[in-house]
N, C-alpha and C positions, 0 to 999 in steps of 0.2 A: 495331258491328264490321264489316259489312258496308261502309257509309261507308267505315271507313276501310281496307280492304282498296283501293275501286272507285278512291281518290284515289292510294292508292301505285302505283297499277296506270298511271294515267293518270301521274304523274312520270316512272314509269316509261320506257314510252312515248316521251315525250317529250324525254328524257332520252338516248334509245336513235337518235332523228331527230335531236337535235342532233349528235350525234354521228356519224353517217353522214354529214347533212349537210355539214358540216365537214371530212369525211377529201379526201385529196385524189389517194387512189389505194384499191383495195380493201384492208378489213379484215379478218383472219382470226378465226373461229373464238376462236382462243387470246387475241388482242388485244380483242376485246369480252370475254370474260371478265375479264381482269386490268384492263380499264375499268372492270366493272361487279361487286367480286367480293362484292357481297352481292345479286346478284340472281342470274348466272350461275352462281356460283362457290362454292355450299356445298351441301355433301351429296354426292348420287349423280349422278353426268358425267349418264347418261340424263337424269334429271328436268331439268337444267338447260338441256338441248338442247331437251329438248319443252317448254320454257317460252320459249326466245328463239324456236322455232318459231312457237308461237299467239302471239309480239307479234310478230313477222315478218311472217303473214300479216293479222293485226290492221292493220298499216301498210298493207300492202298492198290489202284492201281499202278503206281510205280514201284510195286513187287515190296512195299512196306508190309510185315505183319502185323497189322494192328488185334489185337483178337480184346474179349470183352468178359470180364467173367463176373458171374451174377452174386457171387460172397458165398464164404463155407464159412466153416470153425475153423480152418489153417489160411482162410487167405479173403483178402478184405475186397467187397466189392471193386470195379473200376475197368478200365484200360490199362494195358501192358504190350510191351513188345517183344516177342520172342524172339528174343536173339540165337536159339538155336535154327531159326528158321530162317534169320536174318543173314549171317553168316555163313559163307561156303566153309570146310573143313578143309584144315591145310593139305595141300598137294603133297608126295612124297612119293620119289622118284628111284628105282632101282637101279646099281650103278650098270648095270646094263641098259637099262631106260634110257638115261643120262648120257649114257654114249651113242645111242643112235638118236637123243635131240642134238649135240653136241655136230653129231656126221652131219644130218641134213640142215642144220644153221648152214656150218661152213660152206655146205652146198649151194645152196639160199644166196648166200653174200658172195657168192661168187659173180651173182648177176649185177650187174652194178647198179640197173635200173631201179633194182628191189630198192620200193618207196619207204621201207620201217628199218633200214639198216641199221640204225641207229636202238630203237627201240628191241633188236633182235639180240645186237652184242649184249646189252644191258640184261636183259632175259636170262642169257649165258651165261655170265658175272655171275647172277644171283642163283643159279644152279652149279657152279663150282662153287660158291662160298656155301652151299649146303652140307656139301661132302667133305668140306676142308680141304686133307692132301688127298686131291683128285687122281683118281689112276682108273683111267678108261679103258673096261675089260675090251676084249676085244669082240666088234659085234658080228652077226651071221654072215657065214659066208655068202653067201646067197642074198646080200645087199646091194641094193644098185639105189643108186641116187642120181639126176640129174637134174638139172637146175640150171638153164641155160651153157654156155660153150665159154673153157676156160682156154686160151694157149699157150702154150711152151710154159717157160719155168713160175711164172707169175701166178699161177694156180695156188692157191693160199692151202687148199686140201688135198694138194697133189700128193704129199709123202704120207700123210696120215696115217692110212691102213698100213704101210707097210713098217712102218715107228710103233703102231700097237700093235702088231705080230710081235716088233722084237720085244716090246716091252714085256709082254705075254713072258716069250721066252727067256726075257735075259742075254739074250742076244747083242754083240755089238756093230755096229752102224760104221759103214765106210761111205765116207760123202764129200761132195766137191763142193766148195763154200765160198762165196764170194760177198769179201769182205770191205765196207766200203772207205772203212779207215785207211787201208793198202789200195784198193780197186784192184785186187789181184782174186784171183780163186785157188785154193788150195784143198790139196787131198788131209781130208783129217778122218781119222777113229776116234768114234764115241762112245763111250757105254751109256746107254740113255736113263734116265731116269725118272721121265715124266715129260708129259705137255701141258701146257699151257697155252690161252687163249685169251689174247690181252688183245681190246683197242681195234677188234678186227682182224689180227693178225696169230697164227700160230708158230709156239715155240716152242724148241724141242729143247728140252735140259738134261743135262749129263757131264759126265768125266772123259774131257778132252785131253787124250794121249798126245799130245802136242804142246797143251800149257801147262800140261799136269796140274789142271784145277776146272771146279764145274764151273761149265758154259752153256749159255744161251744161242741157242740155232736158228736162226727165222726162217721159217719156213720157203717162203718164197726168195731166198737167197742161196737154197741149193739146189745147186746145176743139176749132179747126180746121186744116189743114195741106192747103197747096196746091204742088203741082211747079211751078216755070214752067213755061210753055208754050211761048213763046218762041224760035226756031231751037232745035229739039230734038236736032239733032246734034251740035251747039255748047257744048263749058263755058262756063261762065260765071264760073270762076274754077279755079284751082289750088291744092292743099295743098300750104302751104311745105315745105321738104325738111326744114324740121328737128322736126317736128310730131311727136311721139311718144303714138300711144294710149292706149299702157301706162298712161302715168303718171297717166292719168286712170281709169284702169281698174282700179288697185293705189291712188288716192289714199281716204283720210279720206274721209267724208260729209260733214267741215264742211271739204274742202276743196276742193266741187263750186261753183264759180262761179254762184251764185246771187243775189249782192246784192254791194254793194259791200264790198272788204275791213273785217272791224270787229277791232279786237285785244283780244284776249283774253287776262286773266293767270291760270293755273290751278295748284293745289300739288297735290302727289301723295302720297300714304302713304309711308313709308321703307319698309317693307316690301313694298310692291307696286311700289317703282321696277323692279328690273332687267325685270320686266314688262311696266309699262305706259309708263315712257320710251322705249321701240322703238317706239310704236304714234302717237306726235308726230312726222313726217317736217317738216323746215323749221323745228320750232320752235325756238326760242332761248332758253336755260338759265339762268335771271337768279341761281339758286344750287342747291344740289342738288336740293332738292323742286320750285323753282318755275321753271314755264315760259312762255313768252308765244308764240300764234300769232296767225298772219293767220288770221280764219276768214270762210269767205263763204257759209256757208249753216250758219247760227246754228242750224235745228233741229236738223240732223246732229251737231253735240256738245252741244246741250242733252240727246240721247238717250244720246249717251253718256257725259257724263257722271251722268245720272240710273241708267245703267246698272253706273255703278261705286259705288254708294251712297255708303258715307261716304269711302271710300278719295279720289276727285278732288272736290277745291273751288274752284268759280268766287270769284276775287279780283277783277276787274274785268272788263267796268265792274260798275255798279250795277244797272244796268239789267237786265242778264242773273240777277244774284245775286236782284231782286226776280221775275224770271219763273220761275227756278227753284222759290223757296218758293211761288209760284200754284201751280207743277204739283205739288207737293208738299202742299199744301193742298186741291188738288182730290183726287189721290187719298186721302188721310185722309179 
């Protein structure tokens, strides 16, 4: 009985905040009763007052502004809630700001232990989708950050600082990259273009003198990474005007430029389509359930499709349909 008093109490409540909330000038006395007449409005007038009372100041102490105003010529007796009082004003972050939250996240997650991992990347998301196409000035020199012990190459913000130096400069990047389509590592020049920070992971973007087209860098898969040296005052190249961040920053994981394009035909559950058909950008619709993409980094949807169990089925090639039953076999 108790229970069920503490949950009507709590509708209650809530019920009584929607409702303030919502009003768009003060409410009277009389007008919350006839809103609410089986909570206000049966019995003895007293008991009913000492009862919106103690939820009155019930709101109130849970930082509700209830305030009271006694009637003028522009504004009618009642209750209202000030909702400039209610609400915090939006946060707005300087892309300097933004780059030293951006430093000590990465810092942060470096530690594995860190219990909001999850709640921290998400935070990040929503501070590059602030700024759009993100370009993180470079922050003071005089920054030191530590956040538990990262080793060797696995350090997710090992290359960072020295990716926005060159980004600063325009500078191009010489780096050993190992790649796990080949499992080899290769020396490649890049001119970078931007980072991004997807999924926990940092990536570097730019124009790879190697495939003569922009590519995607993961961070924690270069071995080495050197600035030029070179006239340090001097770019060494320009980002085209029409080069957008975003789209690599909002794209698929199998739609990170990693290997050469390979196509892929995938059908989807009918019931999971209005779902999972939004989350295919590019792809092409060969009939209701079945799609075809370009994909260039083959792990990034073999994980996700592993991750939609039976609902997405790889149709070709073959190739991919026998690697998924290995990884399938290996876990069993």
């Amino acid at each position: 009985m108790h229970t069920l008093r503490l949950v009507n109490r709590t509708e209650r409540l809530l019920d009584l905040l929607t409702y303030l909330l919502n009003a768009h000038e003060p409410v009277s006395w009389q007008e919350i009763k006839n809103h609410f007449p089986e909570d206000y409005a049966q019995g003895v007038e007293e008991s009913n007052q000492r009862k919106f009372e103690r939820d009155k100041a019930e709101l109130i102490s849970l930082g509700i502004p209830i305030d009271y105003f006694s009637g003028s010529d522009h504004q009618k007796e009642g209750y209202i809630i000030d909702k400039n009082k209610l609400f915090l004003p939006e946060i707005e972050f300087t892309p300097q700001e933004s780059s030293l939250l951006m430093l000590s996240a990465g810092a942060v997650q470096e530690n594995q232990t860190f219990p909001y991992a999850d709640q921290l990347e998400s935070a990040l998301h929503k501070i590059i989708s602030i700024h759009g196409n993100f370009h993180l000035p470079a922050p003071p020199q005089d920054l030191k950050i530590q956040a538990g012990k990262s080793k060797g190459p696995q350090s997710r913000s090992r290359w960072v600082r020295q990716i926005q130096d060159a980004l600063e400069r325009r500078k191009t990047l010489e780096i050993q990259y190992y790649a796990f389509s080949t499992g080899k590592t290769t020396r490649r020049k890049v001119d970078p273009y931007g980072l991004t920070f997807r999924r926990g992971s940092w990536a570097l973007v730019g124009w790879d003198h190697l495939r003569k087209a922009i590519r995607n860098f993961v961070l924690t898969r270069i071995r080495n990474l050197k600035v030029n040296p070179r006239r340090p005052g001097t770019p060494d190249y320009e980002v085209p005007q029409d080069f957008d961040l975003s789209k690599h920053q909002h794209a698929q994981d199998w739609q990170l430029r990693l290997h050469k394009p390979i196509e892929v035909t995938i059908r989807l559950s009918t019931h999971r389509l209005p779902e999972l058909a939004p989350q295919l950008p590019g792809a092409r619709r060969l009939d209701e359930e079945t799609f075809r993409l370009q994909v260039t980094n083959k792990d990034g949807l073999l994980r996700w499709v592993l991750s939609q169990k039976t609902d997405v089925v790889v149709l070709e090639p073959a190739s991919m349909r026998r690697e998924i039953k290995q990884r399938l076999g290996g876990l069993l």
